[in-house]
C-alpha positions as CSV (number, residue, x, y, z in Angstrom):
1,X,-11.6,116.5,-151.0
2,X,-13.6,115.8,-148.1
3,X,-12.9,116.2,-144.5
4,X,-12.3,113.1,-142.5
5,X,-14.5,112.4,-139.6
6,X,-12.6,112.3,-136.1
7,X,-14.9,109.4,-134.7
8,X,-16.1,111.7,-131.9
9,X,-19.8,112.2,-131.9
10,X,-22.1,115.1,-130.6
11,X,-25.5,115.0,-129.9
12,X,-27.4,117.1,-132.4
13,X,-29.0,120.3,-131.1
14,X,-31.7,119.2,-128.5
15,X,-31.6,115.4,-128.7
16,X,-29.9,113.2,-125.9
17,X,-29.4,116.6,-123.8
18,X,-31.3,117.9,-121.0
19,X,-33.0,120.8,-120.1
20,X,-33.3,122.9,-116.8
21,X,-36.9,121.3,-116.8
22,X,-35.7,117.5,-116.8
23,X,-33.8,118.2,-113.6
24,X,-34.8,116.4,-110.5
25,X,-36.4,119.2,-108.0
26,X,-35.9,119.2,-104.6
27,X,-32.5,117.7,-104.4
28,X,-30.2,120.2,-102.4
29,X,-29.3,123.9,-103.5
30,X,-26.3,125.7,-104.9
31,X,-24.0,125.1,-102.0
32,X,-24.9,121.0,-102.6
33,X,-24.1,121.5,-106.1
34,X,-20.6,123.7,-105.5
35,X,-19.5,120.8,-103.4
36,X,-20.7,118.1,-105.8
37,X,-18.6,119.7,-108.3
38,X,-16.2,120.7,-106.2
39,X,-15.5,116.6,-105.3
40,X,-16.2,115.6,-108.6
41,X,-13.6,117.6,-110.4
42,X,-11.0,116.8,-108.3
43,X,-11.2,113.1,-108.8
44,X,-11.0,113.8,-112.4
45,X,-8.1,116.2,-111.7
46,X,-6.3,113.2,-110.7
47,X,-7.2,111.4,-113.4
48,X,-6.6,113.5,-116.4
49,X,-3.3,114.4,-114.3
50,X,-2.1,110.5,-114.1
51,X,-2.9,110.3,-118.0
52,X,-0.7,113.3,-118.8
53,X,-3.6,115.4,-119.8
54,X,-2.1,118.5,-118.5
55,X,-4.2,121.0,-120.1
56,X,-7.2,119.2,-119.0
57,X,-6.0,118.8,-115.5
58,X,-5.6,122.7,-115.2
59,X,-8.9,123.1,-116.3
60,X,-10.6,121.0,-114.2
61,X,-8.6,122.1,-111.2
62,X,-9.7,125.7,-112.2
63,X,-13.1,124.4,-111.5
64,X,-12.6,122.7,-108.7
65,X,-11.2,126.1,-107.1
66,X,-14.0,128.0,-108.4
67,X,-16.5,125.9,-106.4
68,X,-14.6,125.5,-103.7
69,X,-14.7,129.3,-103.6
70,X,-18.4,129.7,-104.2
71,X,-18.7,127.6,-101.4
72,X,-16.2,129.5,-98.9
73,X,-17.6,133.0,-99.8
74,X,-21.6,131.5,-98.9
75,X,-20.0,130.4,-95.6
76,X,-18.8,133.7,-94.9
77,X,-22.0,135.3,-95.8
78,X,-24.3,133.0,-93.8
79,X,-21.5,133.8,-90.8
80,X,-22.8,137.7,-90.8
C-alpha cells in the first residue's frame, strides 16, 4: 500500500531556497525588519482570520506581537 501524495510540494534541501548570502545588503537593520514583519503579519492575520483559519491566525498574531515587541524594547534602549 502506498501513501497518497497530498499535492503540496517542498523544495528539496537547498534548491529554490535562499541563503543568508543571497540577501540584498545594505537594506535597513533589525528594527526595519521587526516592523516589516510586524506589518506583514498582521495583514495576514486578517486574512487567515476572515478564512476561518483560526489556528493560523493565532500564530501569525503571535508573531506580529513578538516584533512588535522587539521593536518597543529597542526603542526603550536607544531612549537610555
Amino acid at each position: 500500500m502506498t501513501k497518497a501524495k497530498s499535492g503540496r510540494k517542498r523544495p528539496s534541501s537547498g534548491k529554490g531556497r535562499r541563503s543568508r548570502d543571497d540577501e540584498p545588503r545594505g537594506e535597513g537593520g533589525p528594527e526595519e525588519a521587526a516592523a516589516f514583519i510586524a506589518e506583514s503579519t498582521a495583514d495576514l492575520v486578517q486574512l487567515a482570520h476572515r478564512h476561518g483559519l483560526e489556528m493560523l491566525s493565532h500564530l501569525l498574531r503571535m508573531a506580529e506581537l513578538e516584533a512588535e515587541e522587539y521593536l518597543r524594547l529597542r526603542g526603550k534602549r536607544n531612549l537610555s
